[in-house]
C-alpha positions in Angstrom: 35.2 11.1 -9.6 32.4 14.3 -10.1 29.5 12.9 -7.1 26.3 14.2 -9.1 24.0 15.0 -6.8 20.2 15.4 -8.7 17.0 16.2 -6.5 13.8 13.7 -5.6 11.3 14.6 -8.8 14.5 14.4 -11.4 15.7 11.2 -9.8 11.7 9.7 -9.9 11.8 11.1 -13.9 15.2 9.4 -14.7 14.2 6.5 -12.9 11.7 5.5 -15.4 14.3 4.4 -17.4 17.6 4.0 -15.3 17.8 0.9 -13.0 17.7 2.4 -9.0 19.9 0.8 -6.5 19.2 0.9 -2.5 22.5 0.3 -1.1 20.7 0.7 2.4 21.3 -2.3 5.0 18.7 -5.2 3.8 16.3 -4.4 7.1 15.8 -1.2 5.6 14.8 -1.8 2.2 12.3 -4.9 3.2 10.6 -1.5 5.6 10.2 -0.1 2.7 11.8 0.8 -0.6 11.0 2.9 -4.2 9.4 0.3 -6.1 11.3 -1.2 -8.4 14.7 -0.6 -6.6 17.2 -3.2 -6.4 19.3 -3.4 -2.9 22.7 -3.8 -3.5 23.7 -2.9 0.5 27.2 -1.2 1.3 26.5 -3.1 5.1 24.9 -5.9 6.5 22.7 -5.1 9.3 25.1 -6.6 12.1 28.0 -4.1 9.5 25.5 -1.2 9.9 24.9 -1.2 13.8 29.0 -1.8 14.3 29.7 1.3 11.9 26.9 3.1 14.0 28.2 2.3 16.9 31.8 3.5 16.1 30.1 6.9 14.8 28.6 7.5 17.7 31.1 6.5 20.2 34.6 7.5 18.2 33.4 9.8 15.5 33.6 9.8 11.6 37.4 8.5 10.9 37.3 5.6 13.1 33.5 4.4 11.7 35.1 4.9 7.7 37.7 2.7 8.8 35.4 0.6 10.2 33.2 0.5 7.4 36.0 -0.4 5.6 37.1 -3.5 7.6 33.6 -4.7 7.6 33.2 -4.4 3.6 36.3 -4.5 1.8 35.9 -8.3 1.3 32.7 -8.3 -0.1 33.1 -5.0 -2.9 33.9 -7.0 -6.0 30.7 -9.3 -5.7 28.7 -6.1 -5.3 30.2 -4.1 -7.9 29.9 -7.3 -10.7 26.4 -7.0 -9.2 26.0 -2.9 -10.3 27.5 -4.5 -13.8 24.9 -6.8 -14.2 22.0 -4.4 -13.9 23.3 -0.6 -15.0 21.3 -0.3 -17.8 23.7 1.6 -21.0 26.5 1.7 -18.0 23.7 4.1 -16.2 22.6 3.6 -12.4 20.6 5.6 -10.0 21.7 5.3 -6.3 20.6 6.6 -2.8 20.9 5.5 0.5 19.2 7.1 4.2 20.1 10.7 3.5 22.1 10.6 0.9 25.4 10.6 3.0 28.4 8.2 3.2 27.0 5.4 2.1 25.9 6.2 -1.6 28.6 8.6 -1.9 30.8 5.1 -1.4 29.3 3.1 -3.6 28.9 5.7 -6.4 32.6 5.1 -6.0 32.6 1.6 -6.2 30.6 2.0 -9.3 32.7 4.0 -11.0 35.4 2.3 -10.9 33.4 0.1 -13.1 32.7 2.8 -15.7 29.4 3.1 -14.6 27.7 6.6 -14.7 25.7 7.1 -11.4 23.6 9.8 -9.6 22.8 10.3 -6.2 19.8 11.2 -4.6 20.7 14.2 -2.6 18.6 13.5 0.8 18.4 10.1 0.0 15.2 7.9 1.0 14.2 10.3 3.3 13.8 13.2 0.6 12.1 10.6 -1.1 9.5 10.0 1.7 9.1 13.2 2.3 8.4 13.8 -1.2 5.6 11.1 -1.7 3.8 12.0 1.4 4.0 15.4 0.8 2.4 14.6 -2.8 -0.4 11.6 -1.4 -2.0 14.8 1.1 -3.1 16.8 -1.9 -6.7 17.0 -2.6 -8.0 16.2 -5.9 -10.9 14.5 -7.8 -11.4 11.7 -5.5 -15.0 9.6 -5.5 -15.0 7.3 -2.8 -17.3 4.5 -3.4 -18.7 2.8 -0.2 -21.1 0.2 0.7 -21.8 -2.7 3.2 -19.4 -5.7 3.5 -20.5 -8.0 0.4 -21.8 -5.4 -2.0 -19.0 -6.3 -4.8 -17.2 -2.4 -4.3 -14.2 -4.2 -5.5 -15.5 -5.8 -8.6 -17.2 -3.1 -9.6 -14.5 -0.4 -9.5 -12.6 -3.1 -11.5 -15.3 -2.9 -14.1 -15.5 1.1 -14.2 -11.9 0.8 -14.7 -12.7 -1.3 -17.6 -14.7 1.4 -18.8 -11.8 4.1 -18.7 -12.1 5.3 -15.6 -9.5 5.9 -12.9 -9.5 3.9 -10.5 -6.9 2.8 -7.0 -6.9 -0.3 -5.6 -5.8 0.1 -2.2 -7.1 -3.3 -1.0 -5.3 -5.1 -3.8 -2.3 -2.8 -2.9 -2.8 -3.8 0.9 -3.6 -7.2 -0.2 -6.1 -7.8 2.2 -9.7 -7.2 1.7 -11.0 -5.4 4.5 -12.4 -7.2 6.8 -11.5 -9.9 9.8 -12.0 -12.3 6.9 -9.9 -9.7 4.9 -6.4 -11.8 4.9 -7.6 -14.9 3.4 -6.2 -15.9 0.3 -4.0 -13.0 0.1 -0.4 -12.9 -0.2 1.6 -11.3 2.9 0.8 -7.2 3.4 3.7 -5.0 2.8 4.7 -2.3 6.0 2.7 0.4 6.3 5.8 2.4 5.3 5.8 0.6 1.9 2.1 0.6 1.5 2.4 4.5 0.7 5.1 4.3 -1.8 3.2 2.2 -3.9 0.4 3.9 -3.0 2.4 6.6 -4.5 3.1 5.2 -7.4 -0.5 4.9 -9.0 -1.4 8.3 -7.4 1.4 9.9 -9.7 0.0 8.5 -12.9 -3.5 9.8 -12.2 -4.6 12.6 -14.4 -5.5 15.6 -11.7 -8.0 17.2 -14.2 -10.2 13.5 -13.8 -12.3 12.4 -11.0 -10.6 9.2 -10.1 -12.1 6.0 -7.7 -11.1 4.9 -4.4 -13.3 2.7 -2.6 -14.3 3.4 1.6 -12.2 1.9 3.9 -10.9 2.3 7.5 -7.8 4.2 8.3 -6.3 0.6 8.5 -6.5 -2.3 5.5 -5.7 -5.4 7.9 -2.3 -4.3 9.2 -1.9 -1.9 6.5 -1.9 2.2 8.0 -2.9 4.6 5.1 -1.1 7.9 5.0 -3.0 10.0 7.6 -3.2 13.1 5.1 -4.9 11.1 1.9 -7.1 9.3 4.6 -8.6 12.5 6.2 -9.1 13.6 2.5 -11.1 10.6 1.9 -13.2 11.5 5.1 -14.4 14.7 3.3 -14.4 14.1 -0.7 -17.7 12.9 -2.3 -18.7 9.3 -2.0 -21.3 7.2 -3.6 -22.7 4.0 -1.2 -24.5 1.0 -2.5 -27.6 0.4 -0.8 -27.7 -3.0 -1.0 -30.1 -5.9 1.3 -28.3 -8.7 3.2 -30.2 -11.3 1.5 -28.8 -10.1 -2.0 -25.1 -10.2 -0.6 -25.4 -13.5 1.2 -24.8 -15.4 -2.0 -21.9 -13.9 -3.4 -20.2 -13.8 0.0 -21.2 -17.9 0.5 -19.5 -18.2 -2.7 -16.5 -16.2 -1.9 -16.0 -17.6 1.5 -17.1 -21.0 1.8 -14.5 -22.2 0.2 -11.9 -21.5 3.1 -10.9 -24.3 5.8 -13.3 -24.2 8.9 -10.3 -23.5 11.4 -9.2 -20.5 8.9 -12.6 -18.9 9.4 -12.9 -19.6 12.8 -9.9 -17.7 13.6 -10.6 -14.6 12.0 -14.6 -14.7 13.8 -12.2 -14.7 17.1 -10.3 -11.0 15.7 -14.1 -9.8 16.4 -15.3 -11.6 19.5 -15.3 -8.7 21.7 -17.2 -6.6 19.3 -19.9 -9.5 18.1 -20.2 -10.5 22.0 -20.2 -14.3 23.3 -23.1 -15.3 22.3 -23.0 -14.1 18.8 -19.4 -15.4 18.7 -20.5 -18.7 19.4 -23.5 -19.2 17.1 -20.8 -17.8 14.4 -18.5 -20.5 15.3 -21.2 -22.9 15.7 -22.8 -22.5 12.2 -19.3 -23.0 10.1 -18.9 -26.4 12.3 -22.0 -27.4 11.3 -21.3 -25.8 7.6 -23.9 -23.7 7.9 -22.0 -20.6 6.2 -24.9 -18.8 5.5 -25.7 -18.0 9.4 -22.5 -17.5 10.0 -22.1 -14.8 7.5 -25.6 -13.3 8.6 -23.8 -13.0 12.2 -20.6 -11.7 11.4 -22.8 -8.9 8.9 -24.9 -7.6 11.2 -21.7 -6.3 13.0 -19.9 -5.2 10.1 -23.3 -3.4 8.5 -24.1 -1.6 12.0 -20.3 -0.5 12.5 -20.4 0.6 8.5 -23.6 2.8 9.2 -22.2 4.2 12.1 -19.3 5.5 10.4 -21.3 6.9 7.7 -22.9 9.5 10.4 -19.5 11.2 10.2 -19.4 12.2 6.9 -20.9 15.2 5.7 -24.3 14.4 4.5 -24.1 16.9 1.4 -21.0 14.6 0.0 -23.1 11.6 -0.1 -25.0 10.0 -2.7 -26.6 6.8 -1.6 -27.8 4.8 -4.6 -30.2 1.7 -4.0 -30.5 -1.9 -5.5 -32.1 -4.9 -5.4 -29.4 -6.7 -7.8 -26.0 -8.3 -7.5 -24.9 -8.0 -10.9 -21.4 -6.2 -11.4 -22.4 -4.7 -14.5 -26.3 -3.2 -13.8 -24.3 -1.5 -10.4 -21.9 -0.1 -12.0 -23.8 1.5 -14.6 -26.2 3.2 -11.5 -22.8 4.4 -9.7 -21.3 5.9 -12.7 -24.8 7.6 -13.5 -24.9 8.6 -9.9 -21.6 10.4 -10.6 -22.8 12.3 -13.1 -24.6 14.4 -10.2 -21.4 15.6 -8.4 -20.2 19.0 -9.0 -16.6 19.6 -8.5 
């Protein structure tokens, strides 16, 4: 068999239409993994630290014929599994660097008349690749604004309107905030935060301003790629003036509808910050059901800390725009007319 070897942007393109298969241990495709890819693992992760352990201790004979002890057994269920998925009798393969392991099972595959190619550098070329893509600096808008002034709705309703737009707190799922993991499904790692991350940056058009909205460098336990985060930090961003007492409804409505205990629990992630007394009026008010203080509290944390943070961006990349409405629609009109003013 003729290993063909193909580099990171060729394997992405052929990947569009040729099923990819991760034949890393199962630990290291749940850290992170090109979306999409199926793991079909050569080891185990007990198989991968005994191989490892050979390598390191005996060299690269004795850890093959390791390796081979370990899997031998178990190669027929995995190749019927290549079968099932090779799409045209086509597969795409890679493992850490590109090394042993894919070089084995691009084997194994062929033995099954399936056509494969390798990633040469594996998942690591492929890191390197995406990050090394997410820290250039393009047409970004960053649209900010205090906790409860509907950022999230209303970039969903530009995108209605043809613009570009990333998610990142859908792609975190989380939402921000203390409050920000409630309802939302578990976050992915960090590590597999920027490959998907990744893959809406690479359909973006680069001639086209496109919408992010503000966030920390951290969505819950989410960590955004340091490189597109200081970008963000110095791109130009449009903030939502908006008054508490026009957010308060749409966060009572949003949030009310939680158990007690749940919101309790995330007023404690901020207790040092809102201080004992505030903490406790906090806590006090959902007991008593009285959302609306509670929400007042926890604000006037999150609305000082927000304005603070605003200091540190450059004032001449700033557009703030005012309102004195909730509605998603009559916002987003004023943002995308305040975007009209930036020159590129």
């Amino acid at each position: 068999m003729v290993l063909k070897k193909i580099d990171v942007e060729w394997f992405l393109e052929l990947a569009e239409s040729i099923p990819v298969t991760d034949v890393r241990s199962p630990s290291e495709f749940n850290t992170g993994h090109i979306p999409g890819a199926i793991n079909i693992p050569l080891f185990n992760d007990k198989e991968r630290e005994a191989v490892g352990i050979k390598y390191k201790n005996e060299g690269r004979i004795p850890a093959i014929l390791e390796g081979l002890k370990q899997t031998a057994p178990a190669m027929s269920p995995k190749l019927e599994q290549a079968l099932k998925i090779a799409k045209n009798g086509k597969l795409l393969v890679h493992c850490w660097r590109g090394g042993m392991r894919s070089e084995a099972m691009a084997w194994l595959f062929s033995l099954g008349d399936i056509d494969t190619e390798v990633l040469d550098g594996g998942y690591k070329s492929y890191r390197h690749h995406i990050l090394e893509s997410l820290s250039e600096k393009r047409k970004m808008i960053v649209l900010g604004g205090m906790t409860g002034s509907s950022k999230t709705h209303i970039l969903k309703y530009l995108k209605g309107l043809g613009q570009q737009v990333i998610d990142l707190e859908g792609l975190a799922n989380h939402k921000g905030s203390a409050f920000g993991s409630l309802g939302q499904p578990p976050q992915p790692f960090t590590e597999q935060f920027a490959n998907i991350l990744f893959n809406e940056w690479k359909q973006i058009n680069k001639n086209l301003p496109f919408w992010v909205e503000d966030e920390s460098r951290n969505i819950g336990s989410v960590f955004m790629p340091d490189l597109f985060y200081l970008n963000m930090q110095d791109t130009p961003a449009i903030i939502l003036m908006m008054d508490v007492r026009t957010r308060l409804p749409r966060l009572m409505e949003e949030y009310s509808t939680y158990p007690a205990e749940s919101l309790k629990a995330s007023i404690m992630k901020i207790s040092k910050r809102l201080g004992g007394d505030n903490t406790r009026d906090a806590i006090n008010a959902v007991e008593m059901g009285d959302f609306a203080k509670a929400i007042e509290i926890t604000l006037y944390y999150y609305d000082k800390a927000y304005l603070f943070g605003l200091k540190k961006k450059s004032n001449k990349n700033i557009i703030y725009v005012k309102t004195d409405s909730d509605d998603i629609e009559t916002n987003a009109l004023k943002i995308l007319d305040a975007s009209g003013k930036i020159t590129w």
